[in-house]
N, C-alpha and C positions, 0 to 999 in steps of 0.2 A: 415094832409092828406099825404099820402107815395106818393112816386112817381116810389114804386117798383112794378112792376107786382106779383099780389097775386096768384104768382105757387107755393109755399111754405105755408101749413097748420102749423104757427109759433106756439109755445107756448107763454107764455107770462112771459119769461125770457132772458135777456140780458147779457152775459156773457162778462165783462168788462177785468177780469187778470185770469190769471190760473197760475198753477207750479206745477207739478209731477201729482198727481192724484185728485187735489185739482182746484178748480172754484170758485170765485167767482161771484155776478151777479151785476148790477148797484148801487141796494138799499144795497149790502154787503153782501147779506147773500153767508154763502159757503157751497159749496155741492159737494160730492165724486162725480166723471164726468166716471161712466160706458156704459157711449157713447163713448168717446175719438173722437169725429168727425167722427164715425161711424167708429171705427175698422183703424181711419189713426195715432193718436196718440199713437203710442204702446209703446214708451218709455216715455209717457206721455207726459206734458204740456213743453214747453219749454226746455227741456234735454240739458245741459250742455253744450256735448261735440258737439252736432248739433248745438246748438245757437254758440260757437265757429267757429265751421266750416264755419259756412253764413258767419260769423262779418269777418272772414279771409278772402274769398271770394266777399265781398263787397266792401272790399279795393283795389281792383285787378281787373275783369273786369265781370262783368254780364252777358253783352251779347253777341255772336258771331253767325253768319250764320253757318250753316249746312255744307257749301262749304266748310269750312277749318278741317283742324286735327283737330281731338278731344281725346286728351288722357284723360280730365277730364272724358269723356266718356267710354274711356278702360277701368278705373278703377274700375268703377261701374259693366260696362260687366264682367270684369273679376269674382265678389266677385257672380254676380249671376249666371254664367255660372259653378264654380267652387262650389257653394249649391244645384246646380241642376242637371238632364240630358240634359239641353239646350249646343249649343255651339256659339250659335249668337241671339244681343240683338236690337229690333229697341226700342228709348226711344220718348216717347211723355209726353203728360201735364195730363192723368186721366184711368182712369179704361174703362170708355166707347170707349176713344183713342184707348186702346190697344188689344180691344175686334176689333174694326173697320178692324186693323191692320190684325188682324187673321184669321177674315174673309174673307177678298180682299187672304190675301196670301193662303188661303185654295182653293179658289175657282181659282187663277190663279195657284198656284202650281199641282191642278187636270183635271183643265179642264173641271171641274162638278162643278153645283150649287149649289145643292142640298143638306142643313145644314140639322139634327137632333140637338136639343134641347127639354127641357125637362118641362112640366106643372109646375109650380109654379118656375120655375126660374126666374132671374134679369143678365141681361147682360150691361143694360145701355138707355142710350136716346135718342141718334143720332138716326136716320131713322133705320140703318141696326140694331144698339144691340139691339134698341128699337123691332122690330120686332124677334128677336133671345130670347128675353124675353117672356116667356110662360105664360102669363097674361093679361090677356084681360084688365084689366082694364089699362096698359100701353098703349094697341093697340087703345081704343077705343076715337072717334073723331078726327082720321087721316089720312082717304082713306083708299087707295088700299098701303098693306105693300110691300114690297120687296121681290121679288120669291127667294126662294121657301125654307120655313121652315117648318119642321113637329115636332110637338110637341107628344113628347108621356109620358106617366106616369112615376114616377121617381122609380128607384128600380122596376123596371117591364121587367127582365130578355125576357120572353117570348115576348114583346110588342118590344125590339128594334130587337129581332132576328130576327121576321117578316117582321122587317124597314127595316132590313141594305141591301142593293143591291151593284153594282158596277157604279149604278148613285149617290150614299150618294160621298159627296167632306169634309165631317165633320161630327163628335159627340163632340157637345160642352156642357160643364154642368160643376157643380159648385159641389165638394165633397162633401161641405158642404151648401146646399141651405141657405143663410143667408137671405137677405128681404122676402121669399117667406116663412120662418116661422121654419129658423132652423132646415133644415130638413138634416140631415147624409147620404149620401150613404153607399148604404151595399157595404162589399167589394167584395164579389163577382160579383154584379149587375159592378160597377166599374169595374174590372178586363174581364166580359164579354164586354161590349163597348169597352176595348181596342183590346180584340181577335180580334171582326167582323170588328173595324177598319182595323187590318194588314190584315185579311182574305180578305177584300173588297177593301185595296189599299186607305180606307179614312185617311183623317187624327186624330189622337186626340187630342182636343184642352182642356183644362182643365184653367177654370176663377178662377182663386186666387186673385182678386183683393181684395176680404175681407179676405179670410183666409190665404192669405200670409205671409210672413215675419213674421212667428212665432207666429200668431196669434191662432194656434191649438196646440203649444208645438214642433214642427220641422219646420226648415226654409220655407216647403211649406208640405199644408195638401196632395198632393197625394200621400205624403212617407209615409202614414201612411199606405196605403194598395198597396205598394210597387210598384208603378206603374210608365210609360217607357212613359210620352205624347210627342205627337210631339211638340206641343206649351202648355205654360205658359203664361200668361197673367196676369199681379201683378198691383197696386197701391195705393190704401188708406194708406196702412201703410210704405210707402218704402222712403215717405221723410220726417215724420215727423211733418206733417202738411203743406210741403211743395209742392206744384201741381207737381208732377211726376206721370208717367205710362211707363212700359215698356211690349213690348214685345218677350219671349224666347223660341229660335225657335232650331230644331235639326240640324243637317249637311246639310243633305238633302233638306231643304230650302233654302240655302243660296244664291243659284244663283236667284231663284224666286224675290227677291226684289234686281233686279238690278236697275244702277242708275238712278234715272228717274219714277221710277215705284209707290213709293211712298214719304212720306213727310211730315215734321212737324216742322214749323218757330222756335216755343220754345219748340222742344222735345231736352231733355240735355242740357239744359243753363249749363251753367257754377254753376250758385246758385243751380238748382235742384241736379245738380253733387254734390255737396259740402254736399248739407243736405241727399241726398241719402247712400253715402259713409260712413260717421260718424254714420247713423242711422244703416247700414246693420255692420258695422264691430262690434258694440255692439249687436245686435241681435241676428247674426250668430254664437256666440261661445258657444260651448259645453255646458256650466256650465251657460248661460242664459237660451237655452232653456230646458235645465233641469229640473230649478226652474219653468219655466213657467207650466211645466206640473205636476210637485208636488203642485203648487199653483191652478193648475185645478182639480185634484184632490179630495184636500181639500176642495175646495168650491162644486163640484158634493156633498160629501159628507155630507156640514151643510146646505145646499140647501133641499138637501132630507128629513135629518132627519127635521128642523125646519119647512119644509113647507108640512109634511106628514098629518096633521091632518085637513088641510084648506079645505072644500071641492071639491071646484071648480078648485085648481090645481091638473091637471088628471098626468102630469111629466115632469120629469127637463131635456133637452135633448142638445146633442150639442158636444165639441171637444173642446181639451185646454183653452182656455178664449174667446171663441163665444158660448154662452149658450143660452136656451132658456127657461122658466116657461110658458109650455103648459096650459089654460085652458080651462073652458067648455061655456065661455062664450068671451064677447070683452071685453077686457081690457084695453080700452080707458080709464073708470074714475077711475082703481089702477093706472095709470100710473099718471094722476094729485094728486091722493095722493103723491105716491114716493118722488115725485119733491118736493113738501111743505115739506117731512120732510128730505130732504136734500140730496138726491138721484138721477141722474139723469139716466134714463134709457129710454127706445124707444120699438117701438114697432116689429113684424117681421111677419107681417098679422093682421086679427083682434083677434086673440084668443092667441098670444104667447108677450110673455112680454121678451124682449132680454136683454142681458149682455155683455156687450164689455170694460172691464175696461183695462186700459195701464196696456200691461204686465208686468208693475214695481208695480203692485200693491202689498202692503204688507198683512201679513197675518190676520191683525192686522182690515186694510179698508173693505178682506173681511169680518170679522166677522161684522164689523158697517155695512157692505151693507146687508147683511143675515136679522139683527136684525130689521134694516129699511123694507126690503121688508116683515117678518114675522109679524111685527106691521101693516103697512101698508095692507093688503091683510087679516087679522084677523081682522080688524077694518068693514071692507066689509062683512065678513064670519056671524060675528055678528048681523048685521040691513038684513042677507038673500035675497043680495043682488047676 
């Protein structure tokens, strides 16, 4: 009998050792891990130069208050302020942390309540992201949420025009909608949210927590459609497996989080320093995310042609290594195939089957993951299921 509270829908696999892009589970068997802790292992399982960094850091000191100097701190500020348009960094322990963070400084920085967010997005679970999350079945059996968010359709040029006033204090959204089903922003749709922000005096806040740190082929996905936000907001992938969240804010906010204003016991220990550091200075370089995106690439590419003939996948959709296999049905039971034949994938709504392998994957895994998901989901195709 557990004595875990049953909030977690488990599978019924235990993953006991990992290394690179490789898992093992209790009984042994191993399986290519195109979860990576959803989008946090991007250098994979264990990476070298991070597991270094901790072991160095473990010998020295773990943990310190807030109160004192933090260069462990600078350093990380520095490598993100320096990939980004941000110029100031607050660090916390998670992605929902650093959503929290954005929204307190949105609404103290304007003076207005009043968020936009977007239907089928994922912000987080605290009270506030919780409600900043455009899904109902998040909101549902928890009161009265937290005033005042409006949700409108994602890519619906037309629908935020008519939103935006000079009471909006934010437009928050995810480039890349990743749990609500893989869904891309167009870049224009993108690009008009930033206009009516500056037009309206709101802020723009843009959630990278999943598509961050290289996770779409460049250090963060709003460079892909060239875009100027006021906040960043990053984590799953920034330590490694290690609980970090930060968030990166423009000039202009700086004075808003003065001292006192807000706070986080273990945001930037010294250990999240350490694995954060080593993880971002391998990520961040030219000739990484390079390859990440020629390795994205190639997999859009054998993804199409190999699963072109299945019927019930309608397309394969998504940005650097956060993919998604749309289909016309749930995909709850190819997902327990997958798994049996040694594939770990996840879901991203009821109809899309996701992809998140550590950007170190070789060319080599994806073709074994291709051939597993093309057996796997033909085996279904066959019994007209």
């Amino acid at each position: 009998m557990s004595a875990l509270f049953p909030n977690y829908a488990r599978w019924d696999i235990e993953i006991v050792e990992g290394k690179g892009t490789k898992v093992i589970d209790k009984n042994g068997k191993e399986y290519l891990d195109f979860i990576a802790g959803i989008a946090v292992c991007n250098l994979g399982h264990r990476p070298p130069k991070v597991q270094k960094a901790i072991e160095e850091q473990l010998n020295k000191v773990w943990h310190v208050s807030n109160l004192f100097q933090a260069s462990h701190q600078e350093g990380v500020a520095k490598l993100l302020t320096e990939h980004s348009v941000g110029d100031y960094v607050f660090f916390c322990n998670s992605g929902a942390e650093a959503n929290e963070a954005a929204i307190k400084i949105a609404r103290k920085h304007t003076g207005r309540h009043k968020i936009i967010t977007f239907k089928q997005s994922f912000h987080g679970r605290t009270f506030a992201t919780m409600t900043a999350t455009g899904q109902e079945k998040i909101h549902s059996g928890f009161g009265p949420l937290l005033q005042e968010f409006i949700y409108l359709p994602y890519n619906d040029e037309n629908a935020i025009e008519e939103a935006m006033n000079d009471e909006i204090a934010a437009v928050m959204l995810e480039v890349i909608q990743g749990e609500g089903g893989v869904n891309p922003g167009e870049d224009a749709f993108l690009k008009k949210c930033q206009q009516l922000c500056e037009k309206y005096g709101a802020l723009f806040i843009i959630d990278e927590v999943q598509t961050g740190i290289g996770r779409t082929g460049k250090a963060f996905a709003y460079q892909h459609a060239d875009l100027s936000p006021d906040i960043i907001t990053v984590a799953k992938g920034l330590g490694s497996g290690f609980p970090v969240g930060a968030m990166i804010g423009k000039a202009h906010l700086k004075d808003t989080f003065s001292p006192g204003t807000h706070g986080s016991t273990f945001g930037g220990t010294p250990l999240a320093m350490a694995a954060a550091k080593a993880t971002l200075e391998e990520i961040f370089q030219a000739e990484f995310l390079q390859q990440v995106r020629e390795k994205s690439e190639y997999f859009l590419t054998k993804l199409n042609t190999e699963l072109d003939n299945i019927p019930f996948v309608k397309q394969v959709k998504g940005k650097g290594l956060l993919l998604g296999i749309e289909c016309d049905q749930d995909v709850s039971p190819f997902i327990e195939e997958i798994h049996k034949q040694g594939l770990l994938v996840l879901t991203a709504g009821p109809k899309v089957i996701r992809l998140l392998p550590p950007l170190t994957v070789s060319f080599e895994e994806i073709d074994q993951a291709v051939q597993i998901l093309k057996q796997s989901l033909q085996s279904f195709a066959k019994v007209g299921l």
